[in-house]
N, C-alpha and C positions, 0 to 999 in steps of 0.2 A: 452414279447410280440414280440420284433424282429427275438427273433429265430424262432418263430411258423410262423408270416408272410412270411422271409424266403424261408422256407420248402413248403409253398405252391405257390411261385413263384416259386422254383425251380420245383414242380413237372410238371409246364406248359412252362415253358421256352426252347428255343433253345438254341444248346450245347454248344455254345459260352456263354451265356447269365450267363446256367445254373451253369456253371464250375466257373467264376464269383460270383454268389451266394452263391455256395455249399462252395466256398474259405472263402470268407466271414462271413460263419456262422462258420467257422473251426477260424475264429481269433477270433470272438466273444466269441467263448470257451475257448482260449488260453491266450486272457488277461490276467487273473489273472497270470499267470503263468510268462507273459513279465514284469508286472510291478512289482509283488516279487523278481525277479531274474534280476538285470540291465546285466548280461551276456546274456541271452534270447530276449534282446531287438533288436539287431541287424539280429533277424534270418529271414528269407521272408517271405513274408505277402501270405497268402495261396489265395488270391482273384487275385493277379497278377496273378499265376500260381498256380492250385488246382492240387494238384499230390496224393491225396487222405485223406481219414481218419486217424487220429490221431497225435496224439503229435511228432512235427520235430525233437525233441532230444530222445523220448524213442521208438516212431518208426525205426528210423536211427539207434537206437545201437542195436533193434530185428534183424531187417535185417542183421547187419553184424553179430552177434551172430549164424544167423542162414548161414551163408557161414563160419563161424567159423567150428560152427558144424557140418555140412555136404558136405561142397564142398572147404576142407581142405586148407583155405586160409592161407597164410603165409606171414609173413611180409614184405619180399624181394620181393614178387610178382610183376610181370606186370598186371593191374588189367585192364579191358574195362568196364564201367558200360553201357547200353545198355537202355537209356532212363534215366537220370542221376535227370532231373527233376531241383527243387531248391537245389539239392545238402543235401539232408538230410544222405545219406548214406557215399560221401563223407564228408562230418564233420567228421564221426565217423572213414574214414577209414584215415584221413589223418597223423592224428598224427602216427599210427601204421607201414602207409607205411615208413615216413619219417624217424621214428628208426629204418626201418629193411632194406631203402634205396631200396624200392619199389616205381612202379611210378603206375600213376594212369589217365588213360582218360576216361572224359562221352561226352554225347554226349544225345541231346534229341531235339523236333521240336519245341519246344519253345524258341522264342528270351530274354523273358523273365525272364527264367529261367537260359538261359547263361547267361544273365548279373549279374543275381542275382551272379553269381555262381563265374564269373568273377571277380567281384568287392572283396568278400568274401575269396579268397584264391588266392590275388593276388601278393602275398607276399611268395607264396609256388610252387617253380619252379616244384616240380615233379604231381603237380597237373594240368590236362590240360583239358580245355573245348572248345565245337566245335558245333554248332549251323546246322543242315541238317533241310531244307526246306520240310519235307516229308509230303504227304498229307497225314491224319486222318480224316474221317467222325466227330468227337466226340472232338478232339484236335486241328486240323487246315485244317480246309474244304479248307482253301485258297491256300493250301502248293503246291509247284512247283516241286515236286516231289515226281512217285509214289512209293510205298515200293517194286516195284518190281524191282527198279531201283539201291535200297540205296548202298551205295559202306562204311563200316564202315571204320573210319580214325583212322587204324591201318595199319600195313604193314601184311602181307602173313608172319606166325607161328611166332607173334611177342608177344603173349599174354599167360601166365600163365592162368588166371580166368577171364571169362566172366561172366557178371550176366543180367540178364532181370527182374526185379520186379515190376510184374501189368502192363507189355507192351503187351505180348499177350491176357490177357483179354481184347481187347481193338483192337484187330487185326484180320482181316478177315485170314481165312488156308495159302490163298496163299502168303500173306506177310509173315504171320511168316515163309513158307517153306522155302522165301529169307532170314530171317535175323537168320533159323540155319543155311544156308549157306554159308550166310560171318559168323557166328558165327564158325563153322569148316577150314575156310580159315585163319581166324586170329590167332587163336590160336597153341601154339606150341603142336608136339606131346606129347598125356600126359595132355596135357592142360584139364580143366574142365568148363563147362559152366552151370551153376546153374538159372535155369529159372521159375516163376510161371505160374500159368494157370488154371482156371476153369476144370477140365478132368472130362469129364460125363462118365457114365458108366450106366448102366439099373440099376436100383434101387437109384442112384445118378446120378441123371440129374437136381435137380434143389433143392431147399430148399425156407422157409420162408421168406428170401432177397433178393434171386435171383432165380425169376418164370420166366426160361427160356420156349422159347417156340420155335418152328422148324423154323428154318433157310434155310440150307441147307444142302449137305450129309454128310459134316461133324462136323457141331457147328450146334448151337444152339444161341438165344437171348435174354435179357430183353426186349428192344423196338422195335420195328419196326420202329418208325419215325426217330433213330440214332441206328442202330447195334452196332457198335463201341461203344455205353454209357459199356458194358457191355455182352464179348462173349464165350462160354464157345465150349470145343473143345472135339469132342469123345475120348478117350484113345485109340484107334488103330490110329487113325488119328494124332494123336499127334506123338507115338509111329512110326509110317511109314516115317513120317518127319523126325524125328531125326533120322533114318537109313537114309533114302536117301541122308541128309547131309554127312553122313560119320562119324558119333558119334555114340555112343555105350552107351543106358543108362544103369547108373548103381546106382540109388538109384530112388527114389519117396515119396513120404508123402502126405497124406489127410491136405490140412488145415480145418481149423473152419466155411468154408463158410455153410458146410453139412460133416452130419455125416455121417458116424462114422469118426473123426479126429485123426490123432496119431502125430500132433507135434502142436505147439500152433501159428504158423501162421494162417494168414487169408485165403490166396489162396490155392491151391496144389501146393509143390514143387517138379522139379524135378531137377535133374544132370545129365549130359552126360561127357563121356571123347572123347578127340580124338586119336586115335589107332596111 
């Protein structure tokens, strides 16, 4: 019964309310899983900060699997996570950097989720988290500053691999234009930066989950009342950004969101290098 009530608060609720909710119902399913497993018990409650669908330990080890596989992560790496969340992907990547003496900063607009993050890996110097006030329509309406502004807390070609997962769906053209920006400034030459992203294209433009509908010249929407819930971006559009950064893509993949998919992620990924 709670999860149905739930789902239909969430469908009426403002995005603070909603993200709340939608957390909520993601521990409600995760139970079982906290109270079988006393290692599971300490991991973040997805109602403080909702960073999306599914399970915090077998989501976190897809995603590095899939920077495994495609945006040739290596264990000595300097890694930037680009919206870090509660730290579900560092869990997975920490043990790996700290055998191969790789270091690792995230960075996301929730105060919440740095503490989380903080507290959790406070005992692991090459792990480092960093809290940016940035305003989100959908994340933090309140935030003190814009994306146009964001300055990433990295130094100029100090990064191996950057990653962004589920930050651009979530981002108007013009932010993400800024944050491949600093994504090309921080990174060393060579460096790679492995990003998801809704990419419409004519004939895939929207699917059964996601009934995007016109936005503007270049995305596309779920809602109208919060853009930011959910934004999907043209593939030239996308593709022009990442040149005008100064990146060079060199791979892509269909996720699961709409077919046809060719790797088993959710979103579309893609990879750029820097020249």
């Amino acid at each position: 019964m709670a999860p149905r009530i739930l789902r239909r608060l969430i469908a009426v609720a403002p995005p603070g309310v909603r993200r709340m909710l939608a957390g909520a119902l993601l521990d409600v399913k995760g139970l079982p899983a906290r109270l079988s497993d006393p290692k599971r018990r300490a991991e973040p409650w997805a109602f403080v900060h909702n960073v999306g669908d599914g399970d915090f330990v077998a989501v976190g080890a897809q995603l590095v699997r899939h920077l495994n596989d495609h945006a040739g992560l290596k264990p000595g790496d300097r890694v930037l996570d680009i919206g870090c969340g509660n730290g579900r992907v560092a869990e997975q990547l920490s043990p790996l950097l700290a055998e191969g003496g790789g270091t690792y900063v995230g960075f996301d607009l929730s105060p919440a989720g740095i503490r989380a993050c903080r507290r959790r890996f406070a005992r692991q110097p090459h792990m480092t988290f960093e809290h940016l006030d940035v305003w989100n329509g959908e994340y933090n309406a309140a935030g003190k500053l814009a994306e146009s502004e964001v300055v990433f807390p990295a130094a100029d070609a100090s990064v191996d691999l950057a990653f962004a997962t589920s930050v651009f769906t979530h981002m108007r053209m013009a932010g993400m234009r800024r944050y491949l920006a600093e994504s090309a400034r921080v990174l060393k030459p060579g460096g790679r930066l492995a990003f998801t992203a809704f990419s419409l294209t004519r004939g895939r433009e929207g699917s059964e989950t996601f009934a995007f509908q016109p936005f503007d010249e270049t995305s596309m929407i779920v809602d109208p009342r919060s853009p930011e819930r959910a934004i999907g971006h043209w593939r030239p559009a996308i593709e022009a950004a990442v040149a005008a950064a100064g990146l060079k893509l060199t791979a892509s993949h269909n996720g699961l969101w709409a077919p046809p998919s060719d790797y088993d992620g959710g979103q579309d990924l893609f990879v750029a290098v820097k020249g």
